[in-house]
Backbone bond lengths (Angstrom), bond angles and torsions (degrees), N, CA, C in turn:
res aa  C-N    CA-C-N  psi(-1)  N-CA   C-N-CA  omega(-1)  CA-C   N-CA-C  phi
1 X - - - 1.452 - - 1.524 109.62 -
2 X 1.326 112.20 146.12 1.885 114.00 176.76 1.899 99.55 -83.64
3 X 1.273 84.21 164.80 1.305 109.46 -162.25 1.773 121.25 -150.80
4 X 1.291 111.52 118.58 1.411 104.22 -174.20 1.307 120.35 -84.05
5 X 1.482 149.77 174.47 1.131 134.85 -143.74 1.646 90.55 -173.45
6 X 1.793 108.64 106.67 1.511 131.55 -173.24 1.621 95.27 -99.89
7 X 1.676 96.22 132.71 1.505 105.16 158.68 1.101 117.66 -132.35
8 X 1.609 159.73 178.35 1.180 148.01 81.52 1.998 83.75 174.89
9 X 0.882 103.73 -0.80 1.375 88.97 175.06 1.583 133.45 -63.59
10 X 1.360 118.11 150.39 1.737 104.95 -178.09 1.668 104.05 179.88
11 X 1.406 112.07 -148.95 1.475 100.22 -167.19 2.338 83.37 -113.40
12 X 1.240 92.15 159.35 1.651 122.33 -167.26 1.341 110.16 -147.61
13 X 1.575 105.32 136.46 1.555 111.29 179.83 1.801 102.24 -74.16
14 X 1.035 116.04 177.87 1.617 103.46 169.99 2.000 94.33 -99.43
15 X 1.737 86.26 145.47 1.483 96.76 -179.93 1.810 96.64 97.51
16 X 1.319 118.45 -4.80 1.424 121.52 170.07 1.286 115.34 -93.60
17 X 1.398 129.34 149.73 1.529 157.01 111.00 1.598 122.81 8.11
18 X 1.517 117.34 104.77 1.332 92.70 173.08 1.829 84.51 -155.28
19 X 1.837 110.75 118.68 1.325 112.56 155.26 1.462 122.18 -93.35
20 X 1.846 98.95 138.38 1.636 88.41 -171.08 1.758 68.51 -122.14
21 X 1.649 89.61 161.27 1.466 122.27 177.48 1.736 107.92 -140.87
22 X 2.056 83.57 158.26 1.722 97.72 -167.85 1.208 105.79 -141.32
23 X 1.557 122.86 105.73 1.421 125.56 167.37 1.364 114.31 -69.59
24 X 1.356 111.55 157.33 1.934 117.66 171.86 0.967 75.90 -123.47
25 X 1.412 94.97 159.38 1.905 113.79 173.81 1.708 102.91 -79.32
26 X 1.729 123.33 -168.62 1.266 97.75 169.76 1.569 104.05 -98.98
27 X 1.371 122.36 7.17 0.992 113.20 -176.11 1.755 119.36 -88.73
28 X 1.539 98.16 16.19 1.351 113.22 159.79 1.491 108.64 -110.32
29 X 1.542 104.08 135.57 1.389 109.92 -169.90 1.716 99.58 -167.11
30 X 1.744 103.99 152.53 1.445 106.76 -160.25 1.329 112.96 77.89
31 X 1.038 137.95 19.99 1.393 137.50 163.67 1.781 114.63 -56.74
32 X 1.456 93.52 125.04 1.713 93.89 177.27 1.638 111.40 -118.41
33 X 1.503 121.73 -12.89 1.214 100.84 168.80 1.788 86.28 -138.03
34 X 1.843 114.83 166.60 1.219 111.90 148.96 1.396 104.14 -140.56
35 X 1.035 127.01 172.96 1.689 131.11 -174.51 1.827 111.37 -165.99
36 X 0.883 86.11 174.32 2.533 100.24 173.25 1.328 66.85 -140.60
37 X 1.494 59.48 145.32 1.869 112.48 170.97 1.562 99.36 -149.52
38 X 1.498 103.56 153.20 1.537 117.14 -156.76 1.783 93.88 -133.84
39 X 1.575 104.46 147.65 1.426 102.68 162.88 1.597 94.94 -154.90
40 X 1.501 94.97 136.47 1.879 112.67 174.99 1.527 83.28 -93.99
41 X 1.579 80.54 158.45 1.637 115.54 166.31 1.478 102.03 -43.82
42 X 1.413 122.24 144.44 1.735 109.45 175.80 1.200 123.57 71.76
43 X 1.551 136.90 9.66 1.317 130.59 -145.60 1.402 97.76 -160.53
44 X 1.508 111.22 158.19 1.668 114.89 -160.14 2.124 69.91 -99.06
45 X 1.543 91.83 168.28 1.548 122.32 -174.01 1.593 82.41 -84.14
46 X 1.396 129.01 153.24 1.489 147.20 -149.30 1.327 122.28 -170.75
47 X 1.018 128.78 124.29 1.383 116.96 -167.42 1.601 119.61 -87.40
48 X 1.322 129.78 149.14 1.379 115.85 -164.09 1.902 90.31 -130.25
49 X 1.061 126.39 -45.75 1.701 105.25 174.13 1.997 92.18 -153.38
50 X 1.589 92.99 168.96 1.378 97.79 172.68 1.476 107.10 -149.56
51 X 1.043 138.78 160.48 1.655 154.16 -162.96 1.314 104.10 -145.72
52 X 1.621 128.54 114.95 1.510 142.76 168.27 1.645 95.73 -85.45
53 X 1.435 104.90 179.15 1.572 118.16 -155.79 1.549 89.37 -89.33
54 X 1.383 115.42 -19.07 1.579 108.43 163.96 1.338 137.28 -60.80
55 X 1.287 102.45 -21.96 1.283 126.53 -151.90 1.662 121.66 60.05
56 X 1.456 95.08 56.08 1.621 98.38 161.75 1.728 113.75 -92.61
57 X 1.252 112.16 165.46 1.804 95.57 -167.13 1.754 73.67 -130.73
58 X 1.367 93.93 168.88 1.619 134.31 -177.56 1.109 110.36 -178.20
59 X 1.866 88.58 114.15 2.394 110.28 176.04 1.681 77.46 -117.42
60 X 1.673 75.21 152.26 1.354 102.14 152.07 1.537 118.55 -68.16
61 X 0.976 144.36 -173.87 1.408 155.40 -176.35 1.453 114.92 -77.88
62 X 1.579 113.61 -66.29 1.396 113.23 140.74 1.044 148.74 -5.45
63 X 1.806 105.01 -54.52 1.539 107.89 179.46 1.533 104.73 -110.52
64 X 1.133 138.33 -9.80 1.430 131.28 142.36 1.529 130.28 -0.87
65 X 1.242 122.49 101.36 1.516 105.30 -172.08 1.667 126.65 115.41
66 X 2.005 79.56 -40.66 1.695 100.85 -162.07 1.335 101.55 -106.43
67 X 1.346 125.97 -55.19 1.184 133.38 -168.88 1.579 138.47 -114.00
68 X 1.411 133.95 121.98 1.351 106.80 -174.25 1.401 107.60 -140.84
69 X 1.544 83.98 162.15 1.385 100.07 -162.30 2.145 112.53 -92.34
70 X 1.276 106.75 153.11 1.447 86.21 -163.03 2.015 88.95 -159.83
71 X 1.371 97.95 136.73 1.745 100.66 172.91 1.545 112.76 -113.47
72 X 1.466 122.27 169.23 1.134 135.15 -164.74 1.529 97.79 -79.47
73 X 1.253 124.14 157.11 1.832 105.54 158.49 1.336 122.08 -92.21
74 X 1.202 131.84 17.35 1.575 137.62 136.91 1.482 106.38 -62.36
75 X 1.529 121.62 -47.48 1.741 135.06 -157.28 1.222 104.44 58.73
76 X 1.310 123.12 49.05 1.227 121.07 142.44 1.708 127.54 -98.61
77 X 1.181 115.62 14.56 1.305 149.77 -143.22 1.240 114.94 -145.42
78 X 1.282 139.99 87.47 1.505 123.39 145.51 1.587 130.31 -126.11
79 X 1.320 102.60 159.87 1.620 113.13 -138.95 1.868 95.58 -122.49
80 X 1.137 108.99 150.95 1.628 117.75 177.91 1.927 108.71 -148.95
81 X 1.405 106.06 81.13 1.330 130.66 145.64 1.341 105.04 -21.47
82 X 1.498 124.63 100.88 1.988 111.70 149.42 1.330 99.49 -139.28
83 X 1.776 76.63 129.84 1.669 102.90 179.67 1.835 104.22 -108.29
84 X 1.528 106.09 152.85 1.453 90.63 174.53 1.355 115.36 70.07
85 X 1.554 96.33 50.47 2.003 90.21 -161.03 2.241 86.00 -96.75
86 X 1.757 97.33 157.44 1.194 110.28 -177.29 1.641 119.56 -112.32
87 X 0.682 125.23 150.31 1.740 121.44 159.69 1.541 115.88 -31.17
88 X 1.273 121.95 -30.57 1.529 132.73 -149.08 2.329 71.00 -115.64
89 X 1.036 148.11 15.60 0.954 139.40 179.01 1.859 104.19 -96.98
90 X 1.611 91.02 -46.96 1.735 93.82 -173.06 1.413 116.59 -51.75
91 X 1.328 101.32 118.30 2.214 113.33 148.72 1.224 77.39 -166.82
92 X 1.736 83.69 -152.77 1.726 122.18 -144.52 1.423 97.93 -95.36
93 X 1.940 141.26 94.60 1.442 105.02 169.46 1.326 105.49 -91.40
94 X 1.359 96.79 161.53 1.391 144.42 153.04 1.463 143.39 -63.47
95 X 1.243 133.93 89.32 1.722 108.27 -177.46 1.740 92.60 -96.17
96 X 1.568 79.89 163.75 2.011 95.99 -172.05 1.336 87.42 -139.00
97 X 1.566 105.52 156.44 1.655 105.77 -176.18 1.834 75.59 -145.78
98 X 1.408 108.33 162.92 1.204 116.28 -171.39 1.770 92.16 -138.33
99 X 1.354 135.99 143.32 1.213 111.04 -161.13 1.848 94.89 -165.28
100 X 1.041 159.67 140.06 1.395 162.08 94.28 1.101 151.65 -41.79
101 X 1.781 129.19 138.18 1.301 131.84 -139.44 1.622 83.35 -137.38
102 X 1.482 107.40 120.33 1.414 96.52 -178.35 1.819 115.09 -75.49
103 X 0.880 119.64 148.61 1.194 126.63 -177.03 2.025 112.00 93.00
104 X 0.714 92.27 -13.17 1.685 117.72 -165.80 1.564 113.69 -87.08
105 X 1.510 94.40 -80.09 1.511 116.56 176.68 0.922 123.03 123.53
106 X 1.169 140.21 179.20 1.670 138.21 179.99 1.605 128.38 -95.10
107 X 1.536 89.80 121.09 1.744 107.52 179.35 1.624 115.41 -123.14
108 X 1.275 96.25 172.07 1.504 115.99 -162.12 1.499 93.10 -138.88
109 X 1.737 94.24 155.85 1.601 124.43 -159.07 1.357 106.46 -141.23
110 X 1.433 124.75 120.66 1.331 102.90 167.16 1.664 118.88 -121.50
111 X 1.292 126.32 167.11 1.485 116.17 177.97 1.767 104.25 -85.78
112 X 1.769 104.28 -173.00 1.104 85.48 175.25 1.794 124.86 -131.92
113 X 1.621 97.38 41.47 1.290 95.38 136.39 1.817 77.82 121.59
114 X 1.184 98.94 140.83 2.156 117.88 157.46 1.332 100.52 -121.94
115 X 1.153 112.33 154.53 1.341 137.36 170.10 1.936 121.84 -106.42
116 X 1.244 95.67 99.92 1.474 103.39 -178.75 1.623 98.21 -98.21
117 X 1.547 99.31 148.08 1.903 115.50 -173.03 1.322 84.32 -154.18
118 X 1.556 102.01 119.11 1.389 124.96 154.36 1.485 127.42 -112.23
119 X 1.291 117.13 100.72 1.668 120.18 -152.05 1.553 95.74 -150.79
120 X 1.334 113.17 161.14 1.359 128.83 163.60 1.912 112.66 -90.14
């Protein structure tokens, strides 16, 4: 089975910088949307931005302002910029790729998870 693959996560002052990135293997292909999604301790998983093969973007409200979302120009690659990160920023993200097999139908992949900490 494919599998996505989260990096850049770690601990951040608040008011700090932190890019996380998401490889697809190449044996993912046809991808039409990808996105992070975040979940705190206690808290349902939530979506924080997403990027179509167009490059249309979608943040949550939250990350509006703060964070952006951005793909490789292969798109095997996508990247999530947060600036201005908060206490209320820390959990586990997620990248999700949403992707189709003609004849098949459409499936989804997820990685398995970075850990962002925003603390003093």
């Amino acid at each position: 089975q494919v599998q996505l693959v989260e990096s850049g996560g770690g601990l951040v002052q608040p008011g700090g910088s932190l890019r996380l990135s998401c490889a697809a293997p190449g044996s993912i292909f046809s991808i039409s949307t990808m996105g992070w999604y975040r979940q705190a301790p206690g808290k349902e998983r939530e979506l924080v931005a997403t990027i179509t093969s167009g490059s249309s973007t979608n943040y949550a409200e939250s990350a509006k302002g703060r964070f952006t979302i951005s793909r490789a120009n292969a798109k095997n690659t996508v990247y999530l910029q947060m600036n201005s990160l908060k206490p209320e920023d820390t959990a586990v993200y997620y990248c999700n790729a949403n992707y189709w097999i003609p004849g098949r139908g459409d499936f989804e992949v997820w990685g398995q998870g970075t850990l962002v900490t925003v603390s003093t």
